[in-house]
N, C-alpha and C positions, 0 to 999 in steps of 0.2 A: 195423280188425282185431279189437277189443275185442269190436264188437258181431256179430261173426260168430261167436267164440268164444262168448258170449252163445250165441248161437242155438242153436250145436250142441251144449252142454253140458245147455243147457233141453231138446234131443231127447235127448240120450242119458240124461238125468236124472241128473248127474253134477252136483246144484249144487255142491258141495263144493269144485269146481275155482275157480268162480268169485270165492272169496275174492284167489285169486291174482292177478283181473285189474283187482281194484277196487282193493288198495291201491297200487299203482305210477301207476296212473290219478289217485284224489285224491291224491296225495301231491306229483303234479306240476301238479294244477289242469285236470289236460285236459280234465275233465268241467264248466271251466265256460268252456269258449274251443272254436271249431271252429264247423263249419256245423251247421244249427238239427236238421236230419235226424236226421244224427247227437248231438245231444245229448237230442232228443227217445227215442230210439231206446232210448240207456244207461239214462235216466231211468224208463225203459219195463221195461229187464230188474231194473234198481234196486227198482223197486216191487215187483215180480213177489217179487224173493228174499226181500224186507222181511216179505211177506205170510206166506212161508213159513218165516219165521225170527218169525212170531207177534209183529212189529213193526208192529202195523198203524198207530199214525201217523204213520212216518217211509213206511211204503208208501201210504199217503195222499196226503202231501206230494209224493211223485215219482210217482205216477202221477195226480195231480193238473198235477203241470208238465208231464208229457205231453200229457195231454187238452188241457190250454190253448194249449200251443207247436206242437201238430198241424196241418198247414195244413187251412185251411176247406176245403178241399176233397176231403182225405183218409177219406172215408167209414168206407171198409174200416180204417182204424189206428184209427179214432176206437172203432168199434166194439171193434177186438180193445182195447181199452186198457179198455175202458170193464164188459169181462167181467170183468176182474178190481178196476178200481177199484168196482163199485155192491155187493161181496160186503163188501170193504174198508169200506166207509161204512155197507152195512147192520148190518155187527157195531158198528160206531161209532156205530149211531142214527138217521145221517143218512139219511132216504127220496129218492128220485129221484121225479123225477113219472114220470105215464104219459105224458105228451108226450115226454119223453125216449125213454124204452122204445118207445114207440111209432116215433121217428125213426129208430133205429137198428135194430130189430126186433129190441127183447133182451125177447122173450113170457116166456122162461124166470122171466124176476124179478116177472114180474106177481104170480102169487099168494102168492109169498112177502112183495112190498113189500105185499100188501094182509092178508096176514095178519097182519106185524108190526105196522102202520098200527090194525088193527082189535084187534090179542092173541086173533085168531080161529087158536089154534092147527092146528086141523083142514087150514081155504084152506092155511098154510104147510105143514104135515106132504106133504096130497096133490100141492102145487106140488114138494115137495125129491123126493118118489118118484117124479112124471111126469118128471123133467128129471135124474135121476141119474144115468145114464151120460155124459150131457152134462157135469155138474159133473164128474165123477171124471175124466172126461179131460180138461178144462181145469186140474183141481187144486185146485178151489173147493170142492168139496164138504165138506168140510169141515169151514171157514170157514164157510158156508154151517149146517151144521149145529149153531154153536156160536152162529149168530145165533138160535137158540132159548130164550135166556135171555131176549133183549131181548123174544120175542114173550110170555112169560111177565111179568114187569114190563109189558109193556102191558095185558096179559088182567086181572091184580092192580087194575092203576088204576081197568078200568073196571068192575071190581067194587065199588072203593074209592068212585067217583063214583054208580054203583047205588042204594049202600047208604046210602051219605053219612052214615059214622060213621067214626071213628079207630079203634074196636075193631070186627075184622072177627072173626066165628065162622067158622072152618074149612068148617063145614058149608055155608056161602053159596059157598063157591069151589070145592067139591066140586058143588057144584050147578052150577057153570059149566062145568067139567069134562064133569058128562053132557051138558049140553046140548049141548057142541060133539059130542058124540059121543065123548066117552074118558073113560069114568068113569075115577075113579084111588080109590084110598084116600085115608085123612086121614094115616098117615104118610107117603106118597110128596110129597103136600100139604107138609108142614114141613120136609121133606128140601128140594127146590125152595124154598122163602121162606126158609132158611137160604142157602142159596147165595146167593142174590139179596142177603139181608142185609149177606152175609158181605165181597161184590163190593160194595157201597154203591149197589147198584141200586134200594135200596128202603131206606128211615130205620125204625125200630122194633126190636120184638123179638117172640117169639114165647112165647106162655103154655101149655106142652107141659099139664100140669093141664087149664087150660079149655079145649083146643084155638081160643085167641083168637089174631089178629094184631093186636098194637099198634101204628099210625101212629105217627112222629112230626106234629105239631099244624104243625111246618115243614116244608114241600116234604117231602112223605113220598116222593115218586116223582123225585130229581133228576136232570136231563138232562144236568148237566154230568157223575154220573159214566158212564155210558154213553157219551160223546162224548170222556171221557176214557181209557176202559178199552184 
């Protein structure tokens, strides 16, 4: 009954309700006893709200025990579970391969997995506006759109490996910028690596004066905090 309320609260977009039906559920354990269906199922709208409640590694975690608790042979669930967990894990850092995407025929994530992959901002921008009405009505969109940080900390790095100095000049990543095709200014520039800073996505500081970015000389680019964020 749980997960039918589930369902029609996620159609009428009424999550709000759904507070009501999680705590009488854990509070009695039901969600870890019953058939695998059904706990796969709750585990499913679990993740879903987690996401939407900007919880992403506790929607991780449950829409991670969905995927795995799925039966093998459930295609179609594996897929609908797996649209909202690969949005989940790319804000989190973690890439899917294209064998996956490929199995499931999730096209949608191709060029955004290959933009993050590369920090080829451009592949990710035209991948989020080919597939936008698609996201906005799955409810990813987002999500999706805030995994743009991460594609920025990857563009950084391989600017960082480029250059192969700890003091980067602004003017070198203004240069990456045009190339991909978006030029930007040098202030939109330290706007963006403050943020990144700010999030621990990126170790240094920045020199407003020389318009320099300063590595740190360790792990200037860390994976744990993206995977932790």
């Amino acid at each position: 009954i749980v997960n039918i309320l589930f369902g029609m609260y996620f159609r009428l977009n009424i999550l709000r309700l759904c507070k009501n039906l999680i705590r009488p559920v854990e509070t009695r354990k039901l969600h870890e006893s019953g058939g695998m269906a059904d706990m796969v199922t709750y585990r499913f709208f679990i993740g879903r709200l987690n996401m939407f409640e900007d919880q992403h590694q506790n929607a991780e975690a449950s829409l991670d025990y969905a995927l795995k608790h799925c039966h093998k042979d459930a295609i179609h669930n594996k897929k609908c579970i797996l649209k909202y967990l690969v949005p989940v894990k790319l804000y989190r850092g973690r890439l899917p391969s294209m064998y996956l995407l490929d199995k499931y025929g999730l096209d949608e994530f191709k060029p955004l997995v290959e933009g993050i992959r590369k920090g080829d901002l451009r592949t990710f921008q035209d991948g989020l506006i080919q597939y936008q009405d698609r996201f906005i009505r799955q409810g990813t969109y987002l999500l999706l759109e805030k995994c743009k940080t991460v594609c920025y900390r990857n563009l950084f790095k391989r600017v960082h490996k480029i250059v192969d100095k700890h003091q980067i000049s602004l003017n070198h990543v203004a240069k990456a910028f045009k190339w991909l095709g978006m030029a930007i200014d040098l202030d939109e520039i330290e706007c963006i690596l403050a943020n990144l800073i700010f999030r621990g996505y990126v170790r240094g500081y920045l020199s407003h004066a020389k318009r320099v970015l300063v590595l740190s000389k360790r792990d200037p680019f860390p994976t744990s905090s993206v995977i932790m964020s």
